[in-house]
C-alpha positions in Angstrom: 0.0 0.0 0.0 1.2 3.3 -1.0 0.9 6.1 2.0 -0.1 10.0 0.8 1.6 13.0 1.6 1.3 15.7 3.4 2.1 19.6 2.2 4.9 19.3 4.0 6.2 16.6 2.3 6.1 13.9 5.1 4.6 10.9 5.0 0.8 10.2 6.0 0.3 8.9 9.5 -0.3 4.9 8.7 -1.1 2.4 11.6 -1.3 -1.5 11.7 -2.6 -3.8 13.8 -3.3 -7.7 13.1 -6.7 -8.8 14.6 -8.4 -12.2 14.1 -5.8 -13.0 10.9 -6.7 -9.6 8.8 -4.3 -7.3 9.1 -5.6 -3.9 9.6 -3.6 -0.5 8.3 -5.1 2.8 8.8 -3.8 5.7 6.7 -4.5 9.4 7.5 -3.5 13.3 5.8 -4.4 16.7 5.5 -6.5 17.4 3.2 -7.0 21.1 3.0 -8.9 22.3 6.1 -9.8 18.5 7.0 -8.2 15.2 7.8 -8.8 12.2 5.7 -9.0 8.7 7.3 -8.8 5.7 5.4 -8.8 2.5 6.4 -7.3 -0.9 4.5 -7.7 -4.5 5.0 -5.7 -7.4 4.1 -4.6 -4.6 1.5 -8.2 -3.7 0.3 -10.0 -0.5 0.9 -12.7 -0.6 3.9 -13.5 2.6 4.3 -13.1 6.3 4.4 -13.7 9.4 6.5 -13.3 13.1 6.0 -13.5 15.3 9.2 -12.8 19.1 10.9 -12.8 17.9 13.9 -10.0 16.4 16.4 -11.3 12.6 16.0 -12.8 10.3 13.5 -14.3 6.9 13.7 -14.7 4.2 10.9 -16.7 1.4 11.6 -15.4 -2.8 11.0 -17.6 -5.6 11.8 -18.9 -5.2 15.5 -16.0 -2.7 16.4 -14.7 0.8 15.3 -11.3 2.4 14.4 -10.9 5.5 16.5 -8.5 8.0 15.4 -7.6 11.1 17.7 -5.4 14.0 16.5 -3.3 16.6 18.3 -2.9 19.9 17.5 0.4 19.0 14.8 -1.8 17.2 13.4 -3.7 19.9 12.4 -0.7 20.8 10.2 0.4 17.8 8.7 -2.5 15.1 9.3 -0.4 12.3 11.5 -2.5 10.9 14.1 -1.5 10.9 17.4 -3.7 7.5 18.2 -5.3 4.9 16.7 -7.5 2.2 18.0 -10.0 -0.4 17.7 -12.9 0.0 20.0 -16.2 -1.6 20.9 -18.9 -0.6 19.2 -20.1 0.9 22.4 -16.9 2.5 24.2 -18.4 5.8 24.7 -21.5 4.2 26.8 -18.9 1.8 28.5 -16.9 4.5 29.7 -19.2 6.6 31.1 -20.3 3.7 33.5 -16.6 4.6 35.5 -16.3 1.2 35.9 -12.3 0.3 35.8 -11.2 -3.0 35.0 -7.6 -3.9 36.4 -7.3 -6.1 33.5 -8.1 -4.1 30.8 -7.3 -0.5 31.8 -8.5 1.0 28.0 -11.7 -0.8 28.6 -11.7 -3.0 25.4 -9.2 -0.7 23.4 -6.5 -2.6 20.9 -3.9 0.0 20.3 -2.6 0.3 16.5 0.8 0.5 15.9 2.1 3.5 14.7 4.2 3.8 11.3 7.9 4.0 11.9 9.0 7.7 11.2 6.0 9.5 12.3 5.7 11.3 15.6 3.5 8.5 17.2 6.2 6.1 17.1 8.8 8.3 18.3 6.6 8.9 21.2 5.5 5.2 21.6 9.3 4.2 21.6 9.9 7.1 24.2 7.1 5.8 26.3 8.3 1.7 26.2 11.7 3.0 26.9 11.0 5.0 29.8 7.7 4.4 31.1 7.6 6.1 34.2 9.1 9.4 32.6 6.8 9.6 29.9 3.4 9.1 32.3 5.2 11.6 34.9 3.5 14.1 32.2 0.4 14.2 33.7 2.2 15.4 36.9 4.0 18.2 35.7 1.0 19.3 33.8 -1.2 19.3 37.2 1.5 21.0 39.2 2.2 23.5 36.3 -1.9 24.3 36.2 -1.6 24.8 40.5 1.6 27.1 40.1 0.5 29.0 37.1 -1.9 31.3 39.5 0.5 31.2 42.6 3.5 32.4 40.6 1.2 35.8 39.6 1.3 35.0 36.0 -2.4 35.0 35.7 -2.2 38.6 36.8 0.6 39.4 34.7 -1.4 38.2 31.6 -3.9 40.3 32.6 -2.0 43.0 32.7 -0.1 42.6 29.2 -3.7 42.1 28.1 -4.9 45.6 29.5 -1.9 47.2 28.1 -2.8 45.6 24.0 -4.4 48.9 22.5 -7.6 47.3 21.6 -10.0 48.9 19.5 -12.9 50.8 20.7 -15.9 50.3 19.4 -19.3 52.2 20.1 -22.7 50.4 20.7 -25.8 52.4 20.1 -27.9 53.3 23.0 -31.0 52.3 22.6 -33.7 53.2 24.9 -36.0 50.1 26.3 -39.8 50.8 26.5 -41.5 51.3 29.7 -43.6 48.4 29.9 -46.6 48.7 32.9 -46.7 45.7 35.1 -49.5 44.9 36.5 -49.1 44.8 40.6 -49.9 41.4 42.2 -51.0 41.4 45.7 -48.9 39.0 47.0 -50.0 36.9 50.3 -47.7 37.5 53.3 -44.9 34.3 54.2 -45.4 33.5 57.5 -42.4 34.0 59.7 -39.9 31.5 59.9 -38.3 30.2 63.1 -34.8 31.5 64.0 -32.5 28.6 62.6 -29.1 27.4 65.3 -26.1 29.0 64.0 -23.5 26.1 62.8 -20.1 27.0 62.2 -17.1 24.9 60.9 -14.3 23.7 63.1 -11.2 26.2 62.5 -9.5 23.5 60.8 -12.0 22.9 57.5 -10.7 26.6 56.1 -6.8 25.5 55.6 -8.2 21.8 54.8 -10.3 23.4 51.7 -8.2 25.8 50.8 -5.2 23.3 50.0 -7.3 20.7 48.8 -8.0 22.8 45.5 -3.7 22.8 45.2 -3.2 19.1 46.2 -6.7 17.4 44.5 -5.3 18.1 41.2 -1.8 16.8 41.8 -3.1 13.6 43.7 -5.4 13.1 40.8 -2.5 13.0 38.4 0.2 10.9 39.9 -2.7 8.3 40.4 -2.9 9.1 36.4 0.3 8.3 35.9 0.7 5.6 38.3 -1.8 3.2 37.0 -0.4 4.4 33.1 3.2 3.3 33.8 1.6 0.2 35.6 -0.2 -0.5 32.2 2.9 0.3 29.7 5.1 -2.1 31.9 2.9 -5.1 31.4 2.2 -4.5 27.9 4.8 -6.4 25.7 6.3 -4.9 22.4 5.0 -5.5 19.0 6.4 -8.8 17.3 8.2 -7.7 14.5 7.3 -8.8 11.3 8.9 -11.6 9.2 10.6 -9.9 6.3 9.4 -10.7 3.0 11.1 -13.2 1.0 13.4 -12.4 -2.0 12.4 -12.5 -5.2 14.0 -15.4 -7.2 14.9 -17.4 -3.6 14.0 -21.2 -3.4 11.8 -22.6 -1.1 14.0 -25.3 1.2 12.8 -28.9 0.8 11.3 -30.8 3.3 14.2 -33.9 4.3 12.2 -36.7 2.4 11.5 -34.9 -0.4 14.7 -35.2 -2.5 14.7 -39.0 -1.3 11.2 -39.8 -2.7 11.7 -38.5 -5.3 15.2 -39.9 -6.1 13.6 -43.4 -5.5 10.5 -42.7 -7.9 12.6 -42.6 -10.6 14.9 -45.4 -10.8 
């Protein structure tokens, strides 16, 4: 199968995976403003999508091909995942039930094409599994600093400093419309409720929970992914294909059968 091109001359994201004897290849570009999905099996076309958004789907048999994209991918059309799902993945995962066994609830992860970004990043992550889930991590922390650093306010002041333009609504006067006056029965009054107030310690409690949530959140995140990567074994590789013009080898009794056939 030939892969397309992308305006910037590198080649189209394309993803394999074997399932049930077919072998599966999924092959994605830019096209103009939209991403093209196309997907291939046992070398045959099986389908086709076009879509603006960050994900497509193609259906095969009882399942589906997911396909997400970053924001490179925008530019030059590689996906950044590929995957075969259940036909009903999006209902299964919003039951939140988590299966130690099968962490991606029924996901079989393509394998990217060698070259693109994916399998750069897929390498990266095999090689150093803990590393590359620690992301989640430094993204939390860097969300929870971001406001106690003062860089909100400083965008906010660089903001208020860009000479935006000013532009002048109309004012335009609302009519006086007469409503009618409803006399309203009295509310009875209510009995004086106990005052409650919260032990001293809640207010510290809540106030670094909204820091440390976030954070706790992640390294669970990245706990259970680096969990998952390590017990995940690498792709076989594929047998190369034999040269053209190369001889099959005989099986031992071959030759000798043959040999005794014809004297």
């Amino acid at each position: 199968m030939t892969g397309g091109f992308s305006p910037r001359g590198a080649p189209a994201g394309r993803w394999t995976l074997v399932r049930d004897g077919h072998r599966l290849e999924v092959e994605t570009a830019r096209v103009g403003w939209y991403r093209a999905v196309r997907l291939f099996v046992d070398g045959e076309p099986a389908g086709d999508a076009t879509t603006d958004a960050m994900k497509a789907e193609l259906p095969y048999g009882e399942m589906s091909v997911a396909v997400a994209f970053d924001l490179l991918g925008l530019v030059d059309g590689q996906a950044a995942r590929c995957d075969l799902v259940p036909a009903d993945h999006s209902e299964a995962s919003d039951d939140g039930e988590d299966d130690e066994s099968d962490p991606d609830g029924g996901r079989v992860a393509f394998e990217p094409g060698a070259g693109t970004r994916a399998a750069r990043r897929e390498a990266l992550a095999r090689a150093h599994p803990v590393l590359y889930a620690s992301r989640h991590v430094a993204a939390a922390t860097a969300k929870v600093l971001f406001p106690l650093l003062g860089l909100g306010a400083l965008v906010r002041v660089l903001l208020r400093a860009v000479p935006w333009p000013d532009v002048r609504l109309p004012d335009v006067d609302a009519p006086s419309i007469p409503w009618p006056d409803v006399p309203w029965p009295g509310l009875p009054d209510l009995p004086d409720l106990p005052e409650v107030s919260a032990p001293p310690w809640l207010a510290p409690v809540l106030a670094a929970a909204k820091f440390a949530v976030p954070i706790l959140i992640a390294v669970a995140v990245a706990a259970r992914e680096a969990r998952r990567r390590k017990r995940t074994p690498p792709p076989p590789a594929e047998d190369p294909p034999p040269a053209t013009g190369a001889t099959t080898p005989e099986a031992p009794g071959a030759r000798t059968g043959r040999d005794g056939g014809g004297s």
